[in-house]
C-alpha positions in Angstrom: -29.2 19.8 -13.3 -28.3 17.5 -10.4 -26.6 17.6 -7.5 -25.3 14.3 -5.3 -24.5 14.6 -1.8 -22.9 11.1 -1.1 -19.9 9.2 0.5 -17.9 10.4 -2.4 -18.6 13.8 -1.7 -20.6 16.7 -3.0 -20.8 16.1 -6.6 -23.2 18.0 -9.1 -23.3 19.8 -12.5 -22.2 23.4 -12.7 -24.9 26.2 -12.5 -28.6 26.0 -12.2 -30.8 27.0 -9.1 -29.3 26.2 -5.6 -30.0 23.0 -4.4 -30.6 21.9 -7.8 -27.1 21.7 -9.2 -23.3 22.9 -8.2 -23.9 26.7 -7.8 -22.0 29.1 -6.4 -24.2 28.8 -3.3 -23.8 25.1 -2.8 -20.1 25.3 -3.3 -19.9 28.2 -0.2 -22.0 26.5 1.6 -21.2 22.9 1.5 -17.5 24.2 2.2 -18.6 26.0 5.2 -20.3 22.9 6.6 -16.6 21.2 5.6 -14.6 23.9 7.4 -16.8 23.5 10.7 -17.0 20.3 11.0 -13.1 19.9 11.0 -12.7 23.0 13.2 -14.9 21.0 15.8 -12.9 17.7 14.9 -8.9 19.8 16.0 -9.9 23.4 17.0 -6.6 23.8 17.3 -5.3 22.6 13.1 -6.0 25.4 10.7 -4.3 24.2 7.9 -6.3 22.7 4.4 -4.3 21.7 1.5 -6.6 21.5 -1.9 -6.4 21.0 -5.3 -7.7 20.6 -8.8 -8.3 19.0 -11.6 -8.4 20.5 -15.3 -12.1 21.1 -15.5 -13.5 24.1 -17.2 -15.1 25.2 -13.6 -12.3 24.6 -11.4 -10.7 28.1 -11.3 -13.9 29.5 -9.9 -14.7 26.7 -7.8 -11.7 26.6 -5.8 -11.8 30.7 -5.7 -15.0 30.0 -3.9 -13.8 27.3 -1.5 -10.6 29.0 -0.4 -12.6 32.0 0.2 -15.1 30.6 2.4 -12.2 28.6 4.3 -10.4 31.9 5.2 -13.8 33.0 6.1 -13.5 30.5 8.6 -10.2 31.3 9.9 -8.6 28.6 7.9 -5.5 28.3 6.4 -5.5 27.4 2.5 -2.3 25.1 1.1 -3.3 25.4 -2.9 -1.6 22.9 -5.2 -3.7 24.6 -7.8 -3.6 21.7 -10.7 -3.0 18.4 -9.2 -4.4 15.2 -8.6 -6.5 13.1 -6.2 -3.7 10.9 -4.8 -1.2 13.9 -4.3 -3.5 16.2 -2.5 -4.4 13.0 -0.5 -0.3 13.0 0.0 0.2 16.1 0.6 -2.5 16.3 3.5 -0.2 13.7 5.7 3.1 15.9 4.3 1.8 19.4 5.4 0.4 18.1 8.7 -3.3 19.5 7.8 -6.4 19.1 9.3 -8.0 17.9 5.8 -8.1 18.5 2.1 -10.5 19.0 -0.7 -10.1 18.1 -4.3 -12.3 19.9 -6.7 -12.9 16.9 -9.4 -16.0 14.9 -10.7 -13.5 12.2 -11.3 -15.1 10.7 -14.7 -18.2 12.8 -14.9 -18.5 14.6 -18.0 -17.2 18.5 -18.1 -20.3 19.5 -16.8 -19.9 18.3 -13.9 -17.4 19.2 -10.6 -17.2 18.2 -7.4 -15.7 18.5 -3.6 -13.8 15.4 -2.5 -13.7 15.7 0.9 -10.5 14.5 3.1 -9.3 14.0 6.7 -6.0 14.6 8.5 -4.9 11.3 7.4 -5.6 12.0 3.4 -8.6 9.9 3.3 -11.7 10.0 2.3 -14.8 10.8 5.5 -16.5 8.2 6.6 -20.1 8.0 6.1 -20.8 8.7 9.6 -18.1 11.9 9.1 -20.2 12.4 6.1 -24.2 12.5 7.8 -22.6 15.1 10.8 -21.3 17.5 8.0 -24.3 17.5 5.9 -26.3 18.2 9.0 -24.3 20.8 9.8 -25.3 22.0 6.2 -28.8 21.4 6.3 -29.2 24.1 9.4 -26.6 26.8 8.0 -24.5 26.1 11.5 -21.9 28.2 10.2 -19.7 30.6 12.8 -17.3 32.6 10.5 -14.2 34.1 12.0 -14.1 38.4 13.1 -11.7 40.2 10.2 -8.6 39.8 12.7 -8.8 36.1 12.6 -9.1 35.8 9.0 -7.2 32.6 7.3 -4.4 32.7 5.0 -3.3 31.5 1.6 -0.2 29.8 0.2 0.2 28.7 -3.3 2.7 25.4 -3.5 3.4 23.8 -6.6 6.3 21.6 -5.0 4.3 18.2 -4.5 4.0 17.4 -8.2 7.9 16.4 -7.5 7.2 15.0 -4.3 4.7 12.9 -6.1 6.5 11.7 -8.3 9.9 10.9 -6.1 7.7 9.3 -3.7 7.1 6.7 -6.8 10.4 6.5 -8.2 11.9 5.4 -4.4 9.0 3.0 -3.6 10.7 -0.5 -2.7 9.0 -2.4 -5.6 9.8 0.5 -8.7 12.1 -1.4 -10.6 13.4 1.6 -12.5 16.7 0.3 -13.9 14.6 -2.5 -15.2 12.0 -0.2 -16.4 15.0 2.0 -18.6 16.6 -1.3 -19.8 13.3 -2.0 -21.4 13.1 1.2 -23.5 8.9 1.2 -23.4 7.9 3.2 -25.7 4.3 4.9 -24.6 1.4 6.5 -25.6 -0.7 8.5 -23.0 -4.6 9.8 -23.2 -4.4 12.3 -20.7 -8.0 13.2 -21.6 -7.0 17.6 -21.3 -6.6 17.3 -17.5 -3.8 17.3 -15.2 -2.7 13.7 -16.1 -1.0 15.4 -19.0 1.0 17.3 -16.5 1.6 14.8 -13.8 2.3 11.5 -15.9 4.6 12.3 -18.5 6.8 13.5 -15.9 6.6 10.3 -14.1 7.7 8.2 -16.6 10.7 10.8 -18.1 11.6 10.1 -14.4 11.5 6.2 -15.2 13.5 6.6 -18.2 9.7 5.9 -20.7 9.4 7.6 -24.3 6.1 9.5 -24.1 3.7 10.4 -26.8 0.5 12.7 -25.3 -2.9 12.3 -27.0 -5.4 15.2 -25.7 -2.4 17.0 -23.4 -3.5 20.5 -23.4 -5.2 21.2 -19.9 -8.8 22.6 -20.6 -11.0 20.3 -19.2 -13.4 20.4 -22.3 -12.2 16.8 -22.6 -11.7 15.3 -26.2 -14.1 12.2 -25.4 -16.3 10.8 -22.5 -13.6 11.0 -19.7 -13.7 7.6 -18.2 -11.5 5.2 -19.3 -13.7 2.9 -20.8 -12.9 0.7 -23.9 -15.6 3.0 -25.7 -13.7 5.9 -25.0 -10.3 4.7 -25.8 -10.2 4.2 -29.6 -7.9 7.5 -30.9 -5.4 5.8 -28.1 -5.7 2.1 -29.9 -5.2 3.9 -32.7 -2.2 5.5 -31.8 -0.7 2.7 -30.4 -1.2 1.1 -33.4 0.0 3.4 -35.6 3.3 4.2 -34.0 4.4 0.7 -33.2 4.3 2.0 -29.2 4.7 -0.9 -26.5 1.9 -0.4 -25.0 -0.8 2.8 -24.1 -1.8 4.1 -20.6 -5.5 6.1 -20.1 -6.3 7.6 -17.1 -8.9 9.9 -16.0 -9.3 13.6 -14.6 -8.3 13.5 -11.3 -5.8 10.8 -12.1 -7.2 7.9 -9.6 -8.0 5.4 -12.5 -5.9 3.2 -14.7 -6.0 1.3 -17.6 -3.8 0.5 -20.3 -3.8 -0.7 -24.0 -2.1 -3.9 -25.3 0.7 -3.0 -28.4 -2.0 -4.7 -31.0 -4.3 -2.0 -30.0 -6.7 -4.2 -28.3 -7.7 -3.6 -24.4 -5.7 -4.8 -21.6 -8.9 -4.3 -19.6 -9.2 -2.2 -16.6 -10.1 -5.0 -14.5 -6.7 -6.7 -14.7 -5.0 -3.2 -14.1 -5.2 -4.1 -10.3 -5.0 -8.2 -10.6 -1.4 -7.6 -12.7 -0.2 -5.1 -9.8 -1.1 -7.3 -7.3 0.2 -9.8 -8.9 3.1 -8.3 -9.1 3.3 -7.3 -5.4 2.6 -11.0 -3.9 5.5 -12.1 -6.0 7.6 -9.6 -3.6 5.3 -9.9 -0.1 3.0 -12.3 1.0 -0.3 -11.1 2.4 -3.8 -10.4 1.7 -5.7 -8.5 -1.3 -9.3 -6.6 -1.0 -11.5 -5.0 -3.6 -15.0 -4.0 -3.7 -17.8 -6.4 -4.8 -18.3 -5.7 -8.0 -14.7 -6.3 -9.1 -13.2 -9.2 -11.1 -12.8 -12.8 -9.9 -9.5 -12.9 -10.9 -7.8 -10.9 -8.2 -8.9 -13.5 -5.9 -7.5 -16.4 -8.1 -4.3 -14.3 -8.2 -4.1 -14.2 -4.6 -4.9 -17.9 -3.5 -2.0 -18.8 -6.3 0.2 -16.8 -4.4 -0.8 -18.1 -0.8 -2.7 -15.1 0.3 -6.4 -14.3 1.0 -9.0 -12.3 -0.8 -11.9 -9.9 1.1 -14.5 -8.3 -0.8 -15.7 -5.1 0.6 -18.7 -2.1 -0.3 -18.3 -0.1 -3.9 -16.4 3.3 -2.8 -12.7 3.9 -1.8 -13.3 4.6 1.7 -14.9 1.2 2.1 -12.3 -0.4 0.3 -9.9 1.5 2.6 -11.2 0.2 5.8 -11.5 -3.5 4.9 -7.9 -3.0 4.0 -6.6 -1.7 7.4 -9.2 -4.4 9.0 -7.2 -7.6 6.9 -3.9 -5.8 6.6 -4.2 -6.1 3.5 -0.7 -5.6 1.0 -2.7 -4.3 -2.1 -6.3 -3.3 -2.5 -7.9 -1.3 -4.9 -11.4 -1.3 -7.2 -12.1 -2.9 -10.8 -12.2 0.2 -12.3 -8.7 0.9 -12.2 -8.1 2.2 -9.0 -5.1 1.1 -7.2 -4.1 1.0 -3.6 -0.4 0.7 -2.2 -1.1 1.1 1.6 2.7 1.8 2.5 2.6 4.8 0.3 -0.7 6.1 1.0 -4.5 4.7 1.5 -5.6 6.1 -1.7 -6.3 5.3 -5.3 -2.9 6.7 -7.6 -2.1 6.1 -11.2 1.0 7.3 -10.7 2.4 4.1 -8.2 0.4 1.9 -10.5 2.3 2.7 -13.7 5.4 2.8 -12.0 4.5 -1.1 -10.6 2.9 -2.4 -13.5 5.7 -1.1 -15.9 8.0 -2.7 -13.5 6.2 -6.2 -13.6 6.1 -5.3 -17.4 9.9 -5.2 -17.5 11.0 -7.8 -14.7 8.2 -10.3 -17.0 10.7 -10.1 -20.3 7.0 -10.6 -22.3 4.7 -8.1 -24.2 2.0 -6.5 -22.7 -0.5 -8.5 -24.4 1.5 -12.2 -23.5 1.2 -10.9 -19.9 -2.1 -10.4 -20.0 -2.4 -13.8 -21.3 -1.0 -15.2 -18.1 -4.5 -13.9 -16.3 -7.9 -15.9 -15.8 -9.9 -14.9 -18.4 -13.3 -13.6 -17.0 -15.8 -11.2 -19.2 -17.6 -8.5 -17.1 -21.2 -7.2 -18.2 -21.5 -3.4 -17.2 -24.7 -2.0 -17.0 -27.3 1.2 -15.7 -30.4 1.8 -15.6 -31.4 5.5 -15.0 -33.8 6.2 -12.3 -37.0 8.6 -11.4 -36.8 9.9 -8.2 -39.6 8.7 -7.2 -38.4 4.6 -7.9 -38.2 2.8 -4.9 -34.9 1.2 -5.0 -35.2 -0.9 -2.1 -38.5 -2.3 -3.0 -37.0 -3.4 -6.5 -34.3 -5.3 -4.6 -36.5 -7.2 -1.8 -38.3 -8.3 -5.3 -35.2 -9.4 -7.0 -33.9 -11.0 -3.9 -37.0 -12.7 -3.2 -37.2 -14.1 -7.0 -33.3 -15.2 -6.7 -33.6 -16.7 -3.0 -32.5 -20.3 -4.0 -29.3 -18.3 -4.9 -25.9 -17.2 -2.6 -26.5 -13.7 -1.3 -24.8 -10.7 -0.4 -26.5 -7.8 0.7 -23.4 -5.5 2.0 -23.4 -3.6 -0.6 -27.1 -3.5 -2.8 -27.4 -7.1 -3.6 -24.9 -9.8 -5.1 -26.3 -13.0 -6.6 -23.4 -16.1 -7.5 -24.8 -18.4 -9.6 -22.2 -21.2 -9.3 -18.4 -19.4 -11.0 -20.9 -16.3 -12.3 -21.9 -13.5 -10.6 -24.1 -10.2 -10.7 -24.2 -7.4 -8.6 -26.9 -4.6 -8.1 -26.3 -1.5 -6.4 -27.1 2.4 -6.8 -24.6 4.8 -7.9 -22.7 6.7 -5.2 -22.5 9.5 -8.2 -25.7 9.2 -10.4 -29.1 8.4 -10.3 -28.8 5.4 -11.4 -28.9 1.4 -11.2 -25.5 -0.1 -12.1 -26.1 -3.7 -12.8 -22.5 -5.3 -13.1 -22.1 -9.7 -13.7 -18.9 -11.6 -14.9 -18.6 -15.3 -16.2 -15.9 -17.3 -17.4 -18.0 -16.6 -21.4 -18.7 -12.9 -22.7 -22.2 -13.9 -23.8 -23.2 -15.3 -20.4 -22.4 -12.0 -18.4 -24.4 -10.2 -20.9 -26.9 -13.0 -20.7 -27.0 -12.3 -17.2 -26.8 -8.9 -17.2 -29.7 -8.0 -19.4 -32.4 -10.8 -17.3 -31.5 -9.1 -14.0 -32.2 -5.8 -16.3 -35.8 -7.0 -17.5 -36.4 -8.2 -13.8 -36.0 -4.2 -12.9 -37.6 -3.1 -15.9 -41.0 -5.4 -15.2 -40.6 -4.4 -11.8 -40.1 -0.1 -12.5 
């Protein structure tokens, strides 16, 4: 059993002994400390929009949470089955004081979480983050008299909203997207993606075949969008001649797509061909977190603009963003930022602007990836005792690497000349992740696996 408190939120596996896992207990009571906090944030704003994902646990898990937030004297907004980026919408929409999505994002079925927002839609802070778990730890919990008890609405409007918010951004090409009659196959992976996506592209005029469509959250194959994970939608692509296949995960934050030979287009280069795409409309700046390809900055400098690395996790990415003004941001695993729609990761706005790059490009998925830097990306973990001392492990690898550039914002990041490798702990496992990228395949594995020995010696 495990259970993460972190800047991502409270993430852990269902069941188990409190404390020890995502129980019952831990769900009421992390929501309480939620509730509180917020209710000392606006005394006055009662209203919290939620939502879910498809996951096996997420009927009783947000029974729990809107209990204990009318507990509190709160008032619920339920989207019910949804996704990250529209709850995160639907937060600025309804006015609300915050929002929580119940989703482990790419953790397998066993798993669940509560991503916790603020009145803007975005994700606490890490400061936001230490006062509620305080409040937590000490059970500071003041529920409301049975007068004073919250209420509950069910709305199941903002899957539209969504989705027109999308089709009327500036830079959605959808005549051009209809002219090009894609043909598409989706892995929806049995979450709400299979509700939420092929309605987005029927709206943009796509042909839509669903792999894994039927919403049960027992999830056909590992959930995150991995090249691993992705071979029955190669296949399919493949098989029925499509244009080109789109993967995204659970909560529908990620991205990544499949060439029409079947091969990967690489989730990497889902955020380098949107940007691109977007400094060929507005000049400006680009950010993404440090362990995220090269390439976005070489896309950027072509176009005039300037690159900022920031810390792994959206909320970091987020606030370097407002900080540079940046015009697109996002992380290398697929996540996609369009700041003048919201300050959140969405799958939805990035199909609708990479299928409109697609279509104003006149080329084939795979000759468009062509036009991108080719860097290979090493990805890596090493699982962890408890008892490891992680920051002893990285004095010792920094200390072995000192002739090399160094960033420690985020773990530790080593360049070694045009390669690089970056070291940092999970925000959502106990783990290592040990992440380096070069110009050849075999040198980022190369890479990859001495920094690995280095920790393994050193464990």
């Amino acid at each position: 059993m495990a259970l993460i408190k972190s800047i991502s939120g409270i993430r852990g596996t269902i069941g188990g002994k409190p404390g020890e896992g995502l129980s019952p207990v831990d769900v009421v009571k992390f929501t309480a400390a939620y509730g509180t906090w917020l209710l000392r944030q606006q005394p006055e704003s009662k209203k919290i929009v939620i939502g879910r994902d498809g996951r096996i646990s997420g009927e009783m898990v947000k029974n729990l949470v809107v209990a204990t937030l009318n507990g509190l004297g709160l008032d619920v907004v339920d989207l019910d089955l949804s996704t990250t980026p529209t709850v995160e919408m639907a937060v600025k929409w309804e006015n609300a004081a915050g929002g929580i999505i119940l989703t482990a994002s790419h953790n397998p079925k066993e798993w669940n979480a509560l991503k916790l927002l603020n009145a803007e839609g975005e994700f606490i802070s890490g400061a936001d983050g230490a006062a509620l778990l305080e409040i937590a730890a000490s059970e500071d919990f003041n529920f409301a008299d049975v007068t004073k008890l919250g209420s509950y609405e069910r709305n199941e409007s903002y899957l539209q909203k969504h989705i027109d918010a999308v089709v009327n951004h500036p830079l959605t090409d959808v005549e051009a997207i209809k002219a090009r009659k894609f043909k598409v196959v989706l892995d929806a992976v049995n979450s709400t993606g299979a509700i939420y996506v092929p309605a987005l592209l029927q709206a943009l005029g796509v042909e839509c075949e669903v792999l894994f469509g039927e919403v049960n959250g027992r999830f056909s194959h590992n959930p995150e969008p991995l090249p691993e994970n992705l071979t029955a939608l190669s296949n399919a692509v493949n098989k029925t001649q499509a244009d080109l296949g789109i993967a995204v995960d659970p909560d529908v934050d990620r991205l990544c797509f499949v060439c029409e030979d079947g091969s990967m287009f690489g989730e990497e280069y889902t955020l380098v061909a949107v940007a691109d795409y977007i400094l060929g409309k507005r000049k400006g700046n680009t950010v993404s977190n440090l362990s995220s390809t090269r390439a976005l900055k070489d896309v950027t400098l072509r176009h005039g603009g300037e690159y900022f690395g920031a810390a792994v996790g959206e909320v970091n990415v987020v606030a370097k963003m407002k900080e540079v003004n940046a015009v697109i941001g996002g992380e290398g695993n697929g996540g996609i930022i369009m700041p003048d729609l919201h300050y959140g990761r969405d799958a939805l706005i990035g199909i609708a602007l990479f299928l409109s790059h697609l279509a104003q490009s006149q080329k084939s998925i795979g000759a468009l990836r062509r036009t991108y830097p080719d860097y290979f990306m090493s990805k890596n973990k090493i699982e962890l005792d408890k008892s490891v001392d992680v920051k002893a492990i990285f004095e010792e690898i920094k200390a072995k690497y000192r002739n090399q550039p160094q960033n420690t914002v985020d773990g530790l990041k080593i360049e070694f000349d045009t390669d690089w490798v970056h070291l940092r702990t999970s925000n959502t496992e106990p783990i290592i992740r040990i992440y380096a990228e070069s110009q050849n395949a075999t040198t980022a594995d190369n890479i990859a696996r001495k920094i690995m020995q280095d920790i393994k010696e050193l464990l």
